[in-house]
VEXNU-60256 format. One record per residue (C-alpha): z negated, y, x; residue number from 1; residue in one letter. Coordinates in steps of 0.05 Angstrom, whole numbers, plus 5000, padded with zeros to 4 digits. Example, Ala and Ser with C-alpha at 12.3 -4.5 7.8 and 13.67 -1.06 7.14 Angstrom:
pz,py,px,zadren,torvex
4844,4910,5246,1,A
4857,4979,5273,2,S
! end
This chain:
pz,py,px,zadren,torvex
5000,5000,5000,1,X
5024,5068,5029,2,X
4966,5117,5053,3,X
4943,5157,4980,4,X
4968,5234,4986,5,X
4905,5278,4957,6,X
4932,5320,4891,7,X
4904,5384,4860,8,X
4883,5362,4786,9,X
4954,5369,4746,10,X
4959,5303,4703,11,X
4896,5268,4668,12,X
4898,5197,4646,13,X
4871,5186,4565,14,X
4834,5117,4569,15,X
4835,5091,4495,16,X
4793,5014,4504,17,X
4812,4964,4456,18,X
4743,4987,4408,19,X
4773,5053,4405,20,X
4723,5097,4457,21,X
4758,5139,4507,22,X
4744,5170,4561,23,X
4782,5212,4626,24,X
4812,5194,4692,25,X
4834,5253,4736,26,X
4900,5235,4778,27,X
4876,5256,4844,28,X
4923,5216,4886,29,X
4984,5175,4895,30,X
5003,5121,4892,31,X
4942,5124,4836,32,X
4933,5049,4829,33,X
4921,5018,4756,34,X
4892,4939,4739,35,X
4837,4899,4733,36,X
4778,4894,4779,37,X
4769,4934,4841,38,X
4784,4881,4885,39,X
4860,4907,4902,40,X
4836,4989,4908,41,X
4841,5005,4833,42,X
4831,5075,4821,43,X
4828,5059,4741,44,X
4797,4993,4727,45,X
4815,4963,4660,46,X
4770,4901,4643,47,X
4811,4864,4601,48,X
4827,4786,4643,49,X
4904,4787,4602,50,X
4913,4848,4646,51,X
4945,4835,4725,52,X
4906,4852,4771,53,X
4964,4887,4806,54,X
4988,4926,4746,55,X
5016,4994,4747,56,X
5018,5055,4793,57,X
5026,5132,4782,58,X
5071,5163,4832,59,X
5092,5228,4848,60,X
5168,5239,4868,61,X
5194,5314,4866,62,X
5132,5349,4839,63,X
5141,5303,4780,64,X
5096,5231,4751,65,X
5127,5166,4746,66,X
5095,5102,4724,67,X
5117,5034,4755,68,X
5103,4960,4741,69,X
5073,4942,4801,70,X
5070,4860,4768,71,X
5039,4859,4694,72,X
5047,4790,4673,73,X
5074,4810,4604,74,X
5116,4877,4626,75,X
5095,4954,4622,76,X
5106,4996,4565,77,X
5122,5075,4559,78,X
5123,5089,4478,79,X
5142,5023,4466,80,X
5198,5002,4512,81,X
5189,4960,4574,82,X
5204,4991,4638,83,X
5198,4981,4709,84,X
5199,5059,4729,85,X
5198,5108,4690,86,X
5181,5187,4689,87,X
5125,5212,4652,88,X
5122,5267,4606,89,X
5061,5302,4567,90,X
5034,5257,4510,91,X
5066,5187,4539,92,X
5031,5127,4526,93,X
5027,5071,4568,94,X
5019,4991,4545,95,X
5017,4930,4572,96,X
5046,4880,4524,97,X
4979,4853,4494,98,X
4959,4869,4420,99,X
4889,4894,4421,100,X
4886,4922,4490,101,X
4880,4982,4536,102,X
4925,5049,4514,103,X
4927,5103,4572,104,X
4962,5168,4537,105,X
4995,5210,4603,106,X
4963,5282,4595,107,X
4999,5333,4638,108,X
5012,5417,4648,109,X
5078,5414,4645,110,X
5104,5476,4596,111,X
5046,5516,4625,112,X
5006,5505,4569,113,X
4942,5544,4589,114,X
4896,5504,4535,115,X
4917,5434,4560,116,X
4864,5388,4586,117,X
4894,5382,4662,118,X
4888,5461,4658,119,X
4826,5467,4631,120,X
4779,5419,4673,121,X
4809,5467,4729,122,X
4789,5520,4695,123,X
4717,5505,4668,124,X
4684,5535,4727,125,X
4723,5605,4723,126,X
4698,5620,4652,127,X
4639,5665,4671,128,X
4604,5723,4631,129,X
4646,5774,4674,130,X
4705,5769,4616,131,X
4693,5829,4571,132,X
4652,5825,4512,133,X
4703,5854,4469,134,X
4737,5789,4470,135,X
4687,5770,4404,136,X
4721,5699,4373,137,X
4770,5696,4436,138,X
4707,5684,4480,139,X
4674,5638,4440,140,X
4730,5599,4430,141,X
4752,5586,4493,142,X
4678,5574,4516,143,X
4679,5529,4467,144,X
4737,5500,4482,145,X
4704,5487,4556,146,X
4645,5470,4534,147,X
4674,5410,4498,148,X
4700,5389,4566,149,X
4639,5404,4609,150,X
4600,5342,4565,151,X
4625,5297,4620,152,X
4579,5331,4667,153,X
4523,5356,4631,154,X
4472,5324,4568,155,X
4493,5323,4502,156,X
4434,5374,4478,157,X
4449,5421,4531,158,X
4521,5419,4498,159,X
4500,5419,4432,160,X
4455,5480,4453,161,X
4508,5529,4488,162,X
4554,5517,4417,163,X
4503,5536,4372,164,X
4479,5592,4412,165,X
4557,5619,4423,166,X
4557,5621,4345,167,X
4487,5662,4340,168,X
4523,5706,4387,169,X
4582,5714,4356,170,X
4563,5720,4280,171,X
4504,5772,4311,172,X
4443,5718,4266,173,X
4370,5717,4279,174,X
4374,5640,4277,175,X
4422,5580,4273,176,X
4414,5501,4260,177,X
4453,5445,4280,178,X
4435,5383,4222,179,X
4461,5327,4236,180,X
4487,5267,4192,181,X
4457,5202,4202,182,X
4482,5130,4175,183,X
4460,5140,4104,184,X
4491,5218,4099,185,X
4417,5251,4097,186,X
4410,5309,4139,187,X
4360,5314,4204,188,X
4352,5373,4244,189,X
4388,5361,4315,190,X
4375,5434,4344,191,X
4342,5503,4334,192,X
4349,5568,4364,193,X
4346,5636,4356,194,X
4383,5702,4388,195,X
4387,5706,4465,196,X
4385,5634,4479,197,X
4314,5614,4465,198,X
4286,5548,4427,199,X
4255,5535,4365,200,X
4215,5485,4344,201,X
4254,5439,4292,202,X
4198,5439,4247,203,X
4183,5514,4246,204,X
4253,5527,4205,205,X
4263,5511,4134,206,X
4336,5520,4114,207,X
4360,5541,4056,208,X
4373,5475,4016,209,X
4403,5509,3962,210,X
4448,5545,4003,211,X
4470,5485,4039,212,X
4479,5437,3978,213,X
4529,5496,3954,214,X
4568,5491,4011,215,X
4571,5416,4021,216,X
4591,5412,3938,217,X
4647,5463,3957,218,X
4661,5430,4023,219,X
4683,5503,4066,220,X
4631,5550,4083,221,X
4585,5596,4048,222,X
4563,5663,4075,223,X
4522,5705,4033,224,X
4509,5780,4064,225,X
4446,5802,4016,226,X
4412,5744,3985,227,X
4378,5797,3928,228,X
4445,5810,3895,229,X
4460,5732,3897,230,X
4458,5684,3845,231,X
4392,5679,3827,232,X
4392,5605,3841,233,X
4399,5617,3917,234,X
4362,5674,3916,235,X
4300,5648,3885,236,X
4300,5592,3929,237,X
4229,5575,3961,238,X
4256,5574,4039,239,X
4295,5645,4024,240,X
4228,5673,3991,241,X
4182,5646,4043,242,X
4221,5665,4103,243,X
4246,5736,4073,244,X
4319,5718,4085,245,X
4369,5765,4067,246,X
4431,5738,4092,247,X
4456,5659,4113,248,X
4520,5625,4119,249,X
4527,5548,4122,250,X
4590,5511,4153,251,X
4595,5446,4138,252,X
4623,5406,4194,253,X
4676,5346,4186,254,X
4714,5312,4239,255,X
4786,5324,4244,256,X
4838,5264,4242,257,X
4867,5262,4303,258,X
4939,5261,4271,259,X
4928,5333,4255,260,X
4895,5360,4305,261,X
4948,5409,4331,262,X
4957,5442,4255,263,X
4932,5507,4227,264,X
4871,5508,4193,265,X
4908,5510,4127,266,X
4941,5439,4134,267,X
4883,5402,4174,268,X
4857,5345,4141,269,X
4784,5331,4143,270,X
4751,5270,4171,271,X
4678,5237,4164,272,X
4624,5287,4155,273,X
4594,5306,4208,274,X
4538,5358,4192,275,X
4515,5430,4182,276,X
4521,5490,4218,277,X
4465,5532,4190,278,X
4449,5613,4211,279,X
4406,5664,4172,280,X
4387,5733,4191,281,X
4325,5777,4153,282,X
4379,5833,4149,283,X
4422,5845,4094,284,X
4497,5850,4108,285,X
4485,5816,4179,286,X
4549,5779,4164,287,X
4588,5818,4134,288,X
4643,5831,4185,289,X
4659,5755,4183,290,X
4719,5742,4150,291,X
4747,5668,4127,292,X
4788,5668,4198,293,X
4724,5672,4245,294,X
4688,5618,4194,295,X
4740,5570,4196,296,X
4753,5580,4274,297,X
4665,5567,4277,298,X
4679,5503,4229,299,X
4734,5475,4273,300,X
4706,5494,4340,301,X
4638,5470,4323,302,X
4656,5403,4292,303,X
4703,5385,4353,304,X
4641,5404,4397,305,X
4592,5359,4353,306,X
4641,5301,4341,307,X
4665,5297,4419,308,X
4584,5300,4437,309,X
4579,5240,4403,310,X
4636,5207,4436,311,X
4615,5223,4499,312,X
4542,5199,4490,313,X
4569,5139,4472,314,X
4613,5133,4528,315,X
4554,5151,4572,316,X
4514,5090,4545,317,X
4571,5052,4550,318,X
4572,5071,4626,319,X
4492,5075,4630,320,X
4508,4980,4608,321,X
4566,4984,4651,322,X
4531,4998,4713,323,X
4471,4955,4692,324,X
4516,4899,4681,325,X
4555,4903,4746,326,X
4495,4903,4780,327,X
4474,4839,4739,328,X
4541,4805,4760,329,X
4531,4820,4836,330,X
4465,4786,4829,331,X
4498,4732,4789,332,X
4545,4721,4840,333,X
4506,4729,4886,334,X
4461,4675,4874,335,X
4524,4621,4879,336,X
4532,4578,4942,337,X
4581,4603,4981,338,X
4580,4556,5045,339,X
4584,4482,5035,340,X
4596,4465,5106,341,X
4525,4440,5131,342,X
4525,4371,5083,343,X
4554,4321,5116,344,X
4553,4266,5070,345,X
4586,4307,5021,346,X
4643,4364,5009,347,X
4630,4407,4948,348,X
4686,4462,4916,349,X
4656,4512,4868,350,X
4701,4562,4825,351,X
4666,4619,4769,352,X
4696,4657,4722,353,X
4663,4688,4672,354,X
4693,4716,4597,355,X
4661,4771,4609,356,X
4622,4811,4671,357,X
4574,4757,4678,358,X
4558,4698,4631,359,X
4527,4632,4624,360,X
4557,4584,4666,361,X
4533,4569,4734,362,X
4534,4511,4797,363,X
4492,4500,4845,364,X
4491,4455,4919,365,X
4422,4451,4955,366,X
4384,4396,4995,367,X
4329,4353,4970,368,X
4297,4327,5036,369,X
4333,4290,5093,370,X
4401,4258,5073,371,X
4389,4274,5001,372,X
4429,4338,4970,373,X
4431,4359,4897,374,X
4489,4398,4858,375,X
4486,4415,4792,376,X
4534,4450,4737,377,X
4499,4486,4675,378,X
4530,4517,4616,379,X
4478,4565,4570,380,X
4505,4580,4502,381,X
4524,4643,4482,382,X
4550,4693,4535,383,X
4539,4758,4567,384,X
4471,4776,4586,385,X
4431,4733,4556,386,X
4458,4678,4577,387,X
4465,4704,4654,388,X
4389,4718,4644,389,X
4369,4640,4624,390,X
4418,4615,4683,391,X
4375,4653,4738,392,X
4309,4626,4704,393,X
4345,4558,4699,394,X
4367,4554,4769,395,X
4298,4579,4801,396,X
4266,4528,4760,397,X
4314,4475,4786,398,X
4302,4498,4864,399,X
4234,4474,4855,400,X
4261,4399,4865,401,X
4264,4416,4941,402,X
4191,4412,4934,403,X
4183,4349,4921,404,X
4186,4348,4844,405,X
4216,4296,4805,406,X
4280,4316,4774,407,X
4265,4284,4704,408,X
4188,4315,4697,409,X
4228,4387,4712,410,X
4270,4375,4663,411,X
4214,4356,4619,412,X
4178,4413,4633,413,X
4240,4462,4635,414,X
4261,4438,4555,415,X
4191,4444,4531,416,X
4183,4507,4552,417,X
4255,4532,4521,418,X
4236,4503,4462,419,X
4163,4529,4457,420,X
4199,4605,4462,421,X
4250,4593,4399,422,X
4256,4657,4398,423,X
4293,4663,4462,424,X
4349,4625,4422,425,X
4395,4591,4475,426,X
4400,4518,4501,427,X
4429,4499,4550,428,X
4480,4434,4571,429,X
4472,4407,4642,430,X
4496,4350,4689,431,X
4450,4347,4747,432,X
4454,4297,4805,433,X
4419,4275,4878,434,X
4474,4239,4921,435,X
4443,4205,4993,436,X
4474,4194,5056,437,X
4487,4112,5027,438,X
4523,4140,4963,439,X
4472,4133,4916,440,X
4470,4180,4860,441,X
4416,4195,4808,442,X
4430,4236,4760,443,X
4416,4266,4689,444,X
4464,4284,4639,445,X
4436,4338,4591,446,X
4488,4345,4537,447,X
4543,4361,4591,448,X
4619,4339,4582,449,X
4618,4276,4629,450,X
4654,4288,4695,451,X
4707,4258,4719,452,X
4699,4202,4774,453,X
4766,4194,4813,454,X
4769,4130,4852,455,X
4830,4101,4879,456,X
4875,4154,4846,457,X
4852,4138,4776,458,X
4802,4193,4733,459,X
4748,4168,4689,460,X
4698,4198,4649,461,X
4628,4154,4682,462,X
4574,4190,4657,463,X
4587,4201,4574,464,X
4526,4177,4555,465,X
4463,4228,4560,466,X
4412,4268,4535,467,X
4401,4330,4492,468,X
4415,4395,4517,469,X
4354,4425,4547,470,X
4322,4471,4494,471,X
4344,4443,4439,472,X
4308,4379,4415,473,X
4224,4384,4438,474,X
4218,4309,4427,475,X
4270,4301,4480,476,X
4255,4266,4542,477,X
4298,4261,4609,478,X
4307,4208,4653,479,X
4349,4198,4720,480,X
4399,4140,4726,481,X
4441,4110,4777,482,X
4509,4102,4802,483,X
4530,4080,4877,484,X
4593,4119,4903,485,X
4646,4087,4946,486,X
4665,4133,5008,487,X
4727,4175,4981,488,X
4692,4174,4905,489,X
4711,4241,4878,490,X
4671,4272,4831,491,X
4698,4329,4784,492,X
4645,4371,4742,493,X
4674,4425,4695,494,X
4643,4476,4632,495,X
4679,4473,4568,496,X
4719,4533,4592,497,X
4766,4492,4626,498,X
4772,4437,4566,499,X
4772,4488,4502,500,X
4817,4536,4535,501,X
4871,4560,4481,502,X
4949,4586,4492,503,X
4973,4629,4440,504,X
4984,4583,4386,505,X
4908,4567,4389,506,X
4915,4497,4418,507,X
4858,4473,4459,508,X
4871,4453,4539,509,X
4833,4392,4517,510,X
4795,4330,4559,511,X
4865,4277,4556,512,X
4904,4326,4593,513,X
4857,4342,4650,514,X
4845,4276,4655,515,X
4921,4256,4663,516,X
4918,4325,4717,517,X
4872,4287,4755,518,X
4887,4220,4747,519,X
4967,4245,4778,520,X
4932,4285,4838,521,X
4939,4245,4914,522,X
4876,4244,4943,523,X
4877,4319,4977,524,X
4826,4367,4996,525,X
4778,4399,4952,526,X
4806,4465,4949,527,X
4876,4433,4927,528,X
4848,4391,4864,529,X
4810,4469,4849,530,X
4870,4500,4845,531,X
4910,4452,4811,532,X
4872,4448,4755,533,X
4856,4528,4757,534,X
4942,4535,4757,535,X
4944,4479,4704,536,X
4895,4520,4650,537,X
4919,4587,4662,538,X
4993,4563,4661,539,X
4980,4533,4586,540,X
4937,4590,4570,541,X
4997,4635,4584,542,X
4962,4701,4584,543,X
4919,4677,4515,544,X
4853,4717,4520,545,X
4799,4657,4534,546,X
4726,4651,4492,547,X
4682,4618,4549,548,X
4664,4622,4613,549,X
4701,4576,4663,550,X
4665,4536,4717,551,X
4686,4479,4769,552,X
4651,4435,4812,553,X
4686,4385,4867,554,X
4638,4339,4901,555,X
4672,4286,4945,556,X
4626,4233,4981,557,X
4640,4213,5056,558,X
4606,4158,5088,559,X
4565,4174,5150,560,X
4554,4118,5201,561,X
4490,4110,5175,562,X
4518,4086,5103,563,X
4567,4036,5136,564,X
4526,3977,5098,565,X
4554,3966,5035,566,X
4493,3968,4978,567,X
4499,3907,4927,568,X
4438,3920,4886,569,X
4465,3996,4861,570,X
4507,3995,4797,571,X
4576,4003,4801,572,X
4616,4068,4765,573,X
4637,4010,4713,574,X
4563,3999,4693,575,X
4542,4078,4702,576,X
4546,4086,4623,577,X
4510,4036,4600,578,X
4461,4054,4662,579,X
4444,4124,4635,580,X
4448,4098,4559,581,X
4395,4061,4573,582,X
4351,4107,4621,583,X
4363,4170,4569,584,X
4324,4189,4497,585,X
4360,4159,4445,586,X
4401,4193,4393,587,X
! end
């Protein structure tokens, strides 16, 4: 990749996620890289697993932006029609071929539009007080217009705050409300303040009820300049009488679809209610130099400020998990073996994927004692969090073994304590074995698809009898049986995210066909019968967005010298069912 060329902020990037939050990406260099993961120097990271992880680039060529396919799987898309370069123009919007996906609208200066969104994150920081006050509903509205912006770098009440004191300022009221709609529709004060910037106490300001169930039955503002010549419903309200008001205006505040947001006030269309903007004043005729323009231009600026808040506190939150999660996910991964070169009786191949940042899925490879080594594979139900959070307790409990514990009391233990917190609700299916230096193998099968013994060339499922899933029956009870491995034996342990993986047509992957995968493999290394089955799912998937977590383990016994003597008095893989039928709780 060519060395990135540093930009001045002329083209934004709209990121619209498949849930329908958005959020900014400045183009600040080219080539400005686009897929998922950060593994390949993504500047804008898309986590969706049907995207490439080599995607798209933005380039600039002659002071203008192209976008090129730099190797989506399923093509890129500019307004609909698949191209592999293509120049960019203000408003584009780029796709990827996959229904329910990322959208990135193209967001550019060109036209030397002065109110455009490249132009005005440049701008934000030259808006200062110097700009004369005569400027009245100019000011406000390009402060507003800023402020709207600046929520990406500053709290959503300091946001809220500089709108509703802009329209104290500019309407010249004593005091001004922001209420706020909740779920149900009721009403709940978000902000108070008065003239010149300075806080009130929610509590210490009783609107006008009266005065705002007028305006939201008329749905447009009411301003009333001297409350003793109005209707003598509003003017014998309690909160007017009490508080000595003589003037208020309410604006009701409604989100704007976005299909309309570049009409005139006239022809807008309004879209969920979003709340009040409240101001009163204990002089008469304090308003009454506004005129329907300056309300309507409060109405529109104040609901874009209110509804965008809430878009970018959610977004925030969204980032607040993201981060939370990531660092969950290095942990996860973390916590995987990564060198498998120091057992010598035995190779072992492990492969994770998780659905989503981190799930429930995990392997493990760790000695017992002398000439003893365990490996496990464990698949928690559910995904996300939860279930990453049960797979660390799980495998810290299972680490204990090198202690000297016996592998059926932890799994005793382990189930009776999942079950004794039902509240925790998750289970969890695992296959769990000790191999020696002779080829002996204990194991347990907790509820685990059996996996696959390949001896001679041929794949069969040894292990299909078992045990519950731990956490799931109390009554259960584990116990270890025994197989002896022949040097060569080749034992392949998978989650269901290799077996229920789905193509498009919502066919399942299925346990015949990676048996006949394996059973057609020459014996080869590890990291060969890995990827072969790896190409083999994704290659029937063919780009189908996949429901679990995906997990592999290889184990292949070698005999050391030690082993030469053959063992008669172990079962052989023919016998290994009705071995651990017979050694496990009945169903």
């Amino acid at each position: 990749m060519p060395d990135s060329v540093p930009l001045v902020g002329e083209a934004v990037l709209e990121v619209v996620s498949p849930d329908g939050a958005r959020r900014y990406a400045r183009i600040t260099q080219t080539p400005f890289m686009i897929g998922r993961g950060a593994e390949t120097g993504n500047h804008l990271q898309l986590s969706d697993r049907r995207i490439s992880r080599n995607c798209a680039a933005i380039v600039i060529e002659a002071s203008s932006f192209y976008v090129e396919d730099r190797g989506q799987r399923r093509g890129l898309f500019v307004n609909g029609e698949k191209v592999e370069s293509r120049e960019l123009q203000d408003g584009d919007a780029i796709t990827f071929g996959i229904d329910d996906s990322y959208e990135i609208i193209f967001r550019s200066n060109s036209g030397g539009n002065e109110s455009s969104l490249p132009n005005l994150l440049t701008r934000i920081e030259h808006i200062t007080s110097s700009e004369p006050t005569g400027g009245g509903l100019v000011k406000l509205k390009r402060l507003l217009e800023a402020t709207s912006l600046l929520h990406s770098q500053l709290p959503l009440d300091v946001v809220l705050g500089h709108m509703l004191d802009h329209a104290i300022s500019v309407t010249d009221a004593d005091r001004g409300l922001l209420l706020e709609s909740d779920a149900g529709g009721a009403l709940k004060v978000k902000l108070a303040r008065r003239s010149g910037g300075l806080r009130l106490p929610p509590e210490s300001l009783s609107p006008s009820q009266t005065a705002i169930k007028l305006a939201l039955t008329q749905k447009s503002p009411v301003i009333t300049e001297d409350l003793a010549q109005a209707d003598m419903d509003l003017s014998a309200a309690q909160s007017v009488v009490a508080q000595r008001l003589r003037a208020v205006v309410v604006i009701p505040l409604y989100g704007m679809t976005r299909a309309n947001t570049q009409e005139s006030m006239v022809n807008l269309k309004r879209g969920d209610f979003l709340g009040v903007l409240y101001l009163d004043s204990r002089r008469p005729a304090a308003f009454s130099k506004l005129d329907r323009q300056i309300l309507d231009a409060l109405a529109a600026d104040a609901a874009s400020i209110l509804d965008n808040a809430r878009l970018v506190e959610s977004e925030r939150e969204r980032q607040r998990l993201e981060e939370q999660i990531n660092i969950a996910r290095t942990i996860q991964q973390g916590l995987l073996p990564r060198d498998f070169s120091e057992f010598p009786h035995l190779a072992v191949n492990g492969y994770n994927l998780p659905c989503l940042s981190v799930g429930g899925d995990y392997f493990d490879v760790f000695p017992i004692s002398e000439g003893r080594t365990a490996f496990l594979i464990a698949d928690v139900s559910g995904k996300g969090l939860g279930a990453a959070l049960l797979t660390t307790m799980l495998q810290g409990a299972l680490s204990a073994m090198t202690l000297g514990t016996d592998p059926a009391r932890v799994f005793n233990h382990v189930n009776r304590f999942l079950c004794g917190h039902a509240e925790v609700g998750r289970y969890a299916t695992m296959f769990f074995g000790i191999l020696d230096d002779d080829g002996h193998l204990e194991f347990i099968n907790a509820g685990h698809p059996s996996p696959f013994l390949i001896r001679n060339g041929i794949a069969e499922e040894a292990f299909t009898e078992g045990s519950y899933p731990v956490g799931l029956v109390p009554e259960a009870e584990y116990t270890a049986a025994c197989l002896k491995l022949e040097p060569g034996d080749t034992l392949v342990l998978f989650s269901d995210g290799v077996t229920e993986a789905m193509d498009p047509d919502d066919q399942l992957y299925g346990v015949p066909r990676l048996k006949q995968l394996l059973t057609g493999l020459p014996e080869c290394p590890l990291e060969e019968i890995q990827k072969c089955v790896l190409e083999s799912v994704e290659n029937f998937a063919r780009g189908a967005h996949q429901a679990d977590d995906l997990t592999l383990l290889v184990v292949r016994y070698r005999a050391t010298a030690a082993s030469a003597t053959t063992d008669t008095d172990a079962p052989s893989a023919s016998s290994a069912s009705a071995s651990a039928s017979a050694s496990s709780a009945s169903d």
